[in-house]
C-alpha positions in Angstrom: 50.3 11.3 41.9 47.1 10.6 42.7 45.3 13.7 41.9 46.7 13.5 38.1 45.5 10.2 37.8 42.1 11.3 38.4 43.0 14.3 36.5 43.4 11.4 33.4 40.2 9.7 34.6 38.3 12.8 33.9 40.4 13.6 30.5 40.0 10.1 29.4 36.5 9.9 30.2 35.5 13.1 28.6 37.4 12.0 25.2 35.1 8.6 25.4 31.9 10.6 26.0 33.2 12.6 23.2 34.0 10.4 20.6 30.6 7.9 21.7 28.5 11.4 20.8 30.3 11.9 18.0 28.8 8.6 16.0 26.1 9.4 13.8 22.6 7.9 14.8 20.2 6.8 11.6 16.4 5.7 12.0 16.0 2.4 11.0 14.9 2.9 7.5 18.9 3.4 6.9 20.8 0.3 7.3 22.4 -2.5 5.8 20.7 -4.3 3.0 18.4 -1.4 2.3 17.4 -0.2 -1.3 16.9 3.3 -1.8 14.9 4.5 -5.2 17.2 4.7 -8.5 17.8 8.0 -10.8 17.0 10.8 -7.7 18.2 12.9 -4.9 17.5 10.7 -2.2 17.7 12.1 1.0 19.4 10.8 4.0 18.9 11.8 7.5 19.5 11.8 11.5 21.2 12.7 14.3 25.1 13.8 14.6 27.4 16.3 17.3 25.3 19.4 17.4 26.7 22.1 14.6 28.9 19.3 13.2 29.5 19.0 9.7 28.6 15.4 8.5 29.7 13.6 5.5 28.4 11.4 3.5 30.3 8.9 0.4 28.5 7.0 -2.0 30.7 4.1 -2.9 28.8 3.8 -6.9 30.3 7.4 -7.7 32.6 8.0 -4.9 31.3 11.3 -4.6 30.6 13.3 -1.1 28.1 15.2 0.1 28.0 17.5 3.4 26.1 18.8 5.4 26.3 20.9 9.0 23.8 19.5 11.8 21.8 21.7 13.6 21.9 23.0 17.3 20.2 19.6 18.0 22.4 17.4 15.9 19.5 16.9 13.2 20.8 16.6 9.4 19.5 15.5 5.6 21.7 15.4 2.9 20.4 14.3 -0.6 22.5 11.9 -2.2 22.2 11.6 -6.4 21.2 7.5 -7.0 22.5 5.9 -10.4 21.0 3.5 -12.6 19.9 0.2 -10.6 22.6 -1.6 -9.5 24.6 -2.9 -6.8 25.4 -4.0 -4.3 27.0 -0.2 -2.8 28.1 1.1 0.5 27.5 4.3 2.1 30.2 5.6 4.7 28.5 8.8 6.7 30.5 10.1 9.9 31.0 13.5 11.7 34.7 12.2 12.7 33.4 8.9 13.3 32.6 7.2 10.2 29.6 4.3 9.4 29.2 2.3 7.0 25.9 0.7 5.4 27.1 -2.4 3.6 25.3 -4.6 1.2 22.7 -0.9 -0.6 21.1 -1.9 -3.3 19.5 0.8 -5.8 16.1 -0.1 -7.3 12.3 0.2 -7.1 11.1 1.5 -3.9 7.2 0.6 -2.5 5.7 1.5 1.0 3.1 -0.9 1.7 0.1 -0.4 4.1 -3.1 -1.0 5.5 -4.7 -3.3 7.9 -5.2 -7.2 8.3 -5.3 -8.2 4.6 -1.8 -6.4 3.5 0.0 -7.3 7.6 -1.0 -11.2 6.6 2.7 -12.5 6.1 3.0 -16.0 4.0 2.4 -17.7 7.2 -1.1 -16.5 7.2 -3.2 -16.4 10.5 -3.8 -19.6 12.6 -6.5 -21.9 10.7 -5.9 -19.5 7.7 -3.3 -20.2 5.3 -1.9 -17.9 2.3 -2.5 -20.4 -1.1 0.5 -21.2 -2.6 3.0 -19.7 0.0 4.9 -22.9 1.4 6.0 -23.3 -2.5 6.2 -19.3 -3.4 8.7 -19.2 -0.1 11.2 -22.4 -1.2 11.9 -20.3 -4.4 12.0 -17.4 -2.2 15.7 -16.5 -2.4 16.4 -13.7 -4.4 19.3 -11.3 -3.8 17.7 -8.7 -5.9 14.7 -7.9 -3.1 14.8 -6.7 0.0 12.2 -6.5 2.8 11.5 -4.1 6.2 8.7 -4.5 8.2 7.8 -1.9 10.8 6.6 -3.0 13.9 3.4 -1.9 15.5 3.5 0.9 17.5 1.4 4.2 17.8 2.0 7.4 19.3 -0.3 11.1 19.4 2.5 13.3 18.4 4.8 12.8 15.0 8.0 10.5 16.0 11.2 10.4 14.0 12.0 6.4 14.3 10.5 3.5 14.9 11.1 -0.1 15.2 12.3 -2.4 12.1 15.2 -4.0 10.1 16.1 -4.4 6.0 16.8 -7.7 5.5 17.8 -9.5 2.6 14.7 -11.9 0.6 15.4 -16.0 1.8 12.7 -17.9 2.8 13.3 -17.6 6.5 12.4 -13.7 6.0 9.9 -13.9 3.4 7.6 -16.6 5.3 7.5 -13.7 7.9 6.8 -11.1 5.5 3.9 -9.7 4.1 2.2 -11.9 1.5 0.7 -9.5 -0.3 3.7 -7.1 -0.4 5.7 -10.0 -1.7 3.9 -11.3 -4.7 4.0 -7.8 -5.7 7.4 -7.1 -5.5 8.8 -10.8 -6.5 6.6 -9.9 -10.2 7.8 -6.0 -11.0 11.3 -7.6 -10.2 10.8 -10.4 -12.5 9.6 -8.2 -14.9 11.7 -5.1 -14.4 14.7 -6.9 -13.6 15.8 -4.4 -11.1 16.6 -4.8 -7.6 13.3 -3.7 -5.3 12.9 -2.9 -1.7 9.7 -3.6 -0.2 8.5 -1.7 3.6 5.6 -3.1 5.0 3.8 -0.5 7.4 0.3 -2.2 8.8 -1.9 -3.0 11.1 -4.4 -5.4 11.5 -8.3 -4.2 12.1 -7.5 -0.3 11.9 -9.6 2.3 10.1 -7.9 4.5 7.6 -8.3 7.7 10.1 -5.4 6.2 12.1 -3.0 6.6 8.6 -3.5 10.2 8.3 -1.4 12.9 10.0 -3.0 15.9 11.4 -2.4 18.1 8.6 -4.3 15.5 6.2 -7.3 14.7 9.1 -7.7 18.5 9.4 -9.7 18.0 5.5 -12.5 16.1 7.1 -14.8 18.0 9.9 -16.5 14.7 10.7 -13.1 13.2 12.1 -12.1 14.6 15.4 -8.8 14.9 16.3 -7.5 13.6 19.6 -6.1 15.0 22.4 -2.6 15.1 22.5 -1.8 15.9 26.1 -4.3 12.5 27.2 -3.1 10.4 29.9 -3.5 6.5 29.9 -3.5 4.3 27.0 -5.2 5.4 23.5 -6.6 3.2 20.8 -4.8 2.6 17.7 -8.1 3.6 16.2 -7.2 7.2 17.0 -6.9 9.4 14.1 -3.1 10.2 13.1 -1.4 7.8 15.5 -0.4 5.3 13.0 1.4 7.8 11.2 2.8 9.3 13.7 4.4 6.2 15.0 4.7 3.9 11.7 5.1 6.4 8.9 5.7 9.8 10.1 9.6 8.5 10.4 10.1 6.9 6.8 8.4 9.9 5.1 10.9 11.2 2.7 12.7 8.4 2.0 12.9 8.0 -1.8 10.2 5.8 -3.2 8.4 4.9 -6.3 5.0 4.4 -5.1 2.5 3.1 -2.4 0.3 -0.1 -2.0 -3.0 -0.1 0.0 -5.2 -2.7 1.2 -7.8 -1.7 4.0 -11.0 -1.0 4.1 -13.1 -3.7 5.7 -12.6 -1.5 9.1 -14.5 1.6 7.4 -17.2 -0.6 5.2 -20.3 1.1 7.1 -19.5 5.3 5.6 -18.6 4.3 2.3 -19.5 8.0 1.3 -16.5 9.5 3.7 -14.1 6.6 2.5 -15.0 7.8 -1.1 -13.4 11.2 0.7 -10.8 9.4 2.9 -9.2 7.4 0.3 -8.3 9.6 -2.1 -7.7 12.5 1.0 -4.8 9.5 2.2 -3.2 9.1 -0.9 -3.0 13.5 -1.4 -2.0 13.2 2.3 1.0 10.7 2.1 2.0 13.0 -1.3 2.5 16.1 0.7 4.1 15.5 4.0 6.8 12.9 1.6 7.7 16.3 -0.4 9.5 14.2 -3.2 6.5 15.6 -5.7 3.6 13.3 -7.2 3.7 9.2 -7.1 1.3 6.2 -7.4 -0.7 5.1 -4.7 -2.3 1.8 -6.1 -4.9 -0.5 -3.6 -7.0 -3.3 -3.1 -10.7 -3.0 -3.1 -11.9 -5.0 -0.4 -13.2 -8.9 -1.4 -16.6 -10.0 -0.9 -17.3 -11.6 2.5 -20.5 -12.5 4.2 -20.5 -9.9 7.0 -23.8 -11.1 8.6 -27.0 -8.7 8.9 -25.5 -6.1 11.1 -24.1 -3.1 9.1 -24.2 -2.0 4.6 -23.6 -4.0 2.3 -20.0 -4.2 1.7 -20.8 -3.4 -2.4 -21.0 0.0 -1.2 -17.6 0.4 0.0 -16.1 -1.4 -2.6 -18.2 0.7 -5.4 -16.5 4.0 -3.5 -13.3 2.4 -4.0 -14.3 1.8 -7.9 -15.5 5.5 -7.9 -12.2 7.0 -6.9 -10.1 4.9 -9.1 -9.4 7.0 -11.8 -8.3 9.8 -9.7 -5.2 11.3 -10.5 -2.2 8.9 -8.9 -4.6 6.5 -8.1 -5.6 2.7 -9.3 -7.2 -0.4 -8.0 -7.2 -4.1 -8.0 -10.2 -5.9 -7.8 -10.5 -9.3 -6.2 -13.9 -9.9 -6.8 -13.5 -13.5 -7.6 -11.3 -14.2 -4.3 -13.7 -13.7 -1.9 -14.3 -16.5 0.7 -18.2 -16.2 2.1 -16.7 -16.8 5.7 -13.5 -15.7 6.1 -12.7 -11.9 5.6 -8.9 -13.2 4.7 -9.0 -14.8 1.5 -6.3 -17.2 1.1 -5.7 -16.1 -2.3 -2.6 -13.1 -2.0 -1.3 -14.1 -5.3 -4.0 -12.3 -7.1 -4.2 -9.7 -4.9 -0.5 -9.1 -5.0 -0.1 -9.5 -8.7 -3.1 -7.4 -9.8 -1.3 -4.6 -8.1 1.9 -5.3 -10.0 0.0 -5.2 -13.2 -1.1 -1.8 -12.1 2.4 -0.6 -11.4 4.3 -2.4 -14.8 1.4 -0.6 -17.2 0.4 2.7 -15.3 3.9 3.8 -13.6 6.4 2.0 -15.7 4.8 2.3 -19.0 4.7 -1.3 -20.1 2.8 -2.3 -22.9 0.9 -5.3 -24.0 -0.3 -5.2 -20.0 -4.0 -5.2 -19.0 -4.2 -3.7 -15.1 -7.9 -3.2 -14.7 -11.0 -5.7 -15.2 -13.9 -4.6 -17.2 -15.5 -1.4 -16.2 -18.7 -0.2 -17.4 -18.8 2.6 -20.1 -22.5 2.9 -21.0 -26.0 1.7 -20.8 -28.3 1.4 -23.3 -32.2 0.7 -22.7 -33.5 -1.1 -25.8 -37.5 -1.9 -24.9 -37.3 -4.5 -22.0 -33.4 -5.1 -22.9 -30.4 -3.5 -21.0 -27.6 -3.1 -22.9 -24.0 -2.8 -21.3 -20.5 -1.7 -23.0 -17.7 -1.6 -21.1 -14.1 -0.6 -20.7 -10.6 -2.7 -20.3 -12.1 -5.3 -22.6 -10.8 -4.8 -25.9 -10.5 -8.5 -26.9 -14.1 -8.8 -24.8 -15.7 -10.6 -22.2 -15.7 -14.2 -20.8 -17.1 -15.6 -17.4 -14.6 -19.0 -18.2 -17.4 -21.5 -18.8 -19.8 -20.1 -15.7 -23.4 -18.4 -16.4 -23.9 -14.8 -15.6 -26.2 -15.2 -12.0 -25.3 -12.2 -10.6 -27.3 -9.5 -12.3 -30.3 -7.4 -11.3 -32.4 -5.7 -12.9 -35.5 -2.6 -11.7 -38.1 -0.6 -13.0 -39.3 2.4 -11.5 -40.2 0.7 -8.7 -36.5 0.5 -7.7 -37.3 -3.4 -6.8 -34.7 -5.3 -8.4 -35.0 -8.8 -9.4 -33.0 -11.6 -11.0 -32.0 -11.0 -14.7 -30.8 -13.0 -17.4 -27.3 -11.8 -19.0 -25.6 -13.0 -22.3 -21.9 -11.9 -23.4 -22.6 -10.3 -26.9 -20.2 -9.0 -29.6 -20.4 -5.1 -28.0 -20.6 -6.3 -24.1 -23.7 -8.0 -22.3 -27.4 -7.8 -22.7 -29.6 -7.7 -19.9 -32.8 -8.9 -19.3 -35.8 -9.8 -16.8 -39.1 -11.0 -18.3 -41.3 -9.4 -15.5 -39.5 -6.0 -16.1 -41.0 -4.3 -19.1 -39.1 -0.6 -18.5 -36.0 -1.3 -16.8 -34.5 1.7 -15.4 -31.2 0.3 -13.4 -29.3 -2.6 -13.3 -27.0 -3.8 -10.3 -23.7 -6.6 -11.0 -22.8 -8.9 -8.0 -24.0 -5.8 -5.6 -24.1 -8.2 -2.5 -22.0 -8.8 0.5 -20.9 -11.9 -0.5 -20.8 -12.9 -4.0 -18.3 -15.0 -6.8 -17.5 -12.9 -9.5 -18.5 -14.5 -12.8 -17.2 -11.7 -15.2 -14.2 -11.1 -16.9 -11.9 -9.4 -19.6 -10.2 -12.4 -21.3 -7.0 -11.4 -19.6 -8.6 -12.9 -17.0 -9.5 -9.6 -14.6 -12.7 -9.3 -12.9 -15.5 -6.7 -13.1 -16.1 -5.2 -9.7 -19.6 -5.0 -8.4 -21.5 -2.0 -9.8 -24.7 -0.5 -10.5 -26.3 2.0 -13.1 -28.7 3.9 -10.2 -27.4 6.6 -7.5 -30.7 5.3 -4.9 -30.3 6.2 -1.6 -28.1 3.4 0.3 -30.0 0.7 2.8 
């Protein structure tokens, strides 16, 4: 008697082993409350009984897909995504079926980068986000749903990591990116689709970290680390921010990517002119869903003391590479705060992107996206001539003077000029320049931007000259 009720013990335990292994295991990018991109083959993936054929039911067309798991239990099956809509469900199982309750399908946007985009509506401590106790009491919004990835970092490629889909109330959004948010609260209001929002960042990082090793391969002057090092590593270290916080989510169906981050790399502004753009082909490639928009914040002005370049630098490579293909920026120019490398303001920030994202990916018109950008200049005798782009209806500086030009002769020794707002764009002007050969706009560290389309977008800093950077 006894023997056969061990005989059972074993039997029963072996059937509970069996049917615990049996339950598929997602990464946290699956789960309830999560939106996946509308009008694609969005793939789903993770871990099931090795070689067992797994199942998965949409609940919007009650179709099923399958798929057989590999000698490691690893699967992907694309599922086709309607219209937006919802709320779905998704049942998956290998014998034991899940369910992920409460899918929405919508907009999709990763967004990354260090301090500036990680800032949630809370802000830092002494450093508030304007407007955020008021933007998270009307918070509540079934139609957007947030993730944010914890920070973690790891040498080698990972296939999870830490975070949970939750739904858009004010207890979630006044942890959530600020940034992030405005964006998504204004293509929802605008689009009037549901939108899912994944917040990847950390504060203080360099963009090496946010490459993978296939991508930081493209630049010789980066080396790559050791893999097999003992000991703690930096989160500094090239690719271990993907590896950790983006490696596992890429794939998932999206519609674009947000970026802010910079101030970290502001001293090589000619290898983030390379790096940035090297990201966004980066990102691209290892997602294999084909092309998509990668939109991002050029860094405000802030007084970062003698030590180091002039931040204009950086922010003129971020102006450089803007018209790239699948790129496009937002300038903050008139943000800035001269001691405090946070600006308060994540409204503009946030909403300047979504302006980006309405006109350049969704095709809305009647939208202006970019501030003025210069388009030629014209020496007249002592008087520069400027005409720009994005500033069809012209220019305005709302009621301020124009202080933030500069003007140099051959001597490359530029000096304070006079501007005016003319009928074709600005003239230019400095009495004790009689051949004027370059002129430079709000090219400092710290700086107010003055100038403006009249839909109320700034002009990032530029200059006319390529002189060697000091």
């Amino acid at each position: 008697m006894k023997q056969n009720f061990s005989i059972l013990s074993v039997l029963v335990l072996f059937l509970l082993a069996t049917s615990l292994k049996a339950e598929v295991k997602l990464p946290a990018i699956f789960g309830d409350n999560m939106v996946l991109q509308q009008q694609t083959d969005a793939a789903i993936w993770g871990h099931a009984t090795a070689n067992k054929t797994v199942k998965i039911t949409t609940s919007w067309n009650k179709k099923s897909y399958s798929a057989k798991a590999d000698s490691e239990g690893k699967w992907k099956i694309k599922v086709q995504t309607p219209s937006a809509g919802g709320p779905f469900s998704i049942t998956i199982s290998d014998g034991k079926p899940i369910t992920l309750e409460n899918v929405l399908i919508g907009e999709v946007w990763v967004c990354s980068g260090q301090s500036n985009m990680q800032m949630t509506m809370s802000g830092y401590r002494n450093q508030p986000v304007l407007g955020a106790n008021e933007a998270v009491a009307s918070s509540e919004n079934s139609n957007i749903r947030l993730i944010t990835i914890d920070r973690v970092k790891n040498l080698n490629p990972q296939e999870d990591f830490p975070g949970k889909w939750v739904e858009c109330t004010p207890e979630n959004v006044v942890d959530f990116s600020a940034t992030a948010y405005f964006f998504g609260r204004m293509v929802q209001q605008a689009l009037n689709v549901p939108v899912g929002l994944i917040s990847s960042s950390w504060g203080g990082t360099r963009i090496e970290p946010w490459i993978s090793e296939s991508g930081i391969k493209n630049f010789d002057w980066v080396k790559m680390p050791d893999k097999n090092m003992t000991g703690d590593f930096n989160q500094q270290t090239p690719t271990v921010l993907y590896n950790a916080m983006i490696s596992p989510m890429a794939g998932y169906a999206i519609k674009g990517a947000l970026w802010y981050q910079g101030e970290s790399n502001r001293n090589e502004p000619a290898e983030y002119e390379k790096l940035l753009p090297g990201l966004s082909e980066n990102w691209i490639s290892e997602w294999g869903i084909g092309d998509f928009p990668f939109y991002y914040v050029q860094i405000a002005p802030y007084n970062y003391g003698t030590s180091g370049l002039n931040s204009a630098f950086i922010r003129e490579s971020m102006l450089k590479v803007s018209t790239l293909p699948n790129l496009g920026m937002a300038c903050i120019m008139d943000a800035g705060e001269e001691t405090c490398i946070h600006p308060a303001n994540k409204k503009v920030a946030g909403e300047r992107l979504a302006y980006l994202a309405l006109a350049k990916t969704y095709g809305k018109k009647g939208i202006e996206y970019s501030g003025p950008v210069l388009k030629e200049m014209k020496v007249e005798g002592s008087i520069v001539k400027l005409t720009f782009d994005h500033a069809n209806n012209g220019l305005t500086t709302f009621g301020k003077e124009l202080n933030n030009f500069r003007v140099a002769g051959e001597n490359k020794n530029f000096v304070p000029a006079q501007a005016f707002i003319t009928s074709l764009g600005i003239s230019v002007y400095a009495p004790n320049v009689e051949k004027p050969v370059a002129v430079r706009y709000a090219f400092d560290d710290f700086v107010v931007g003055e100038l403006f389309n009249t839909e109320g977008l700034p002009a990032s800093s530029f200059r006319t000259d390529d002189w060697e950077i000091k």
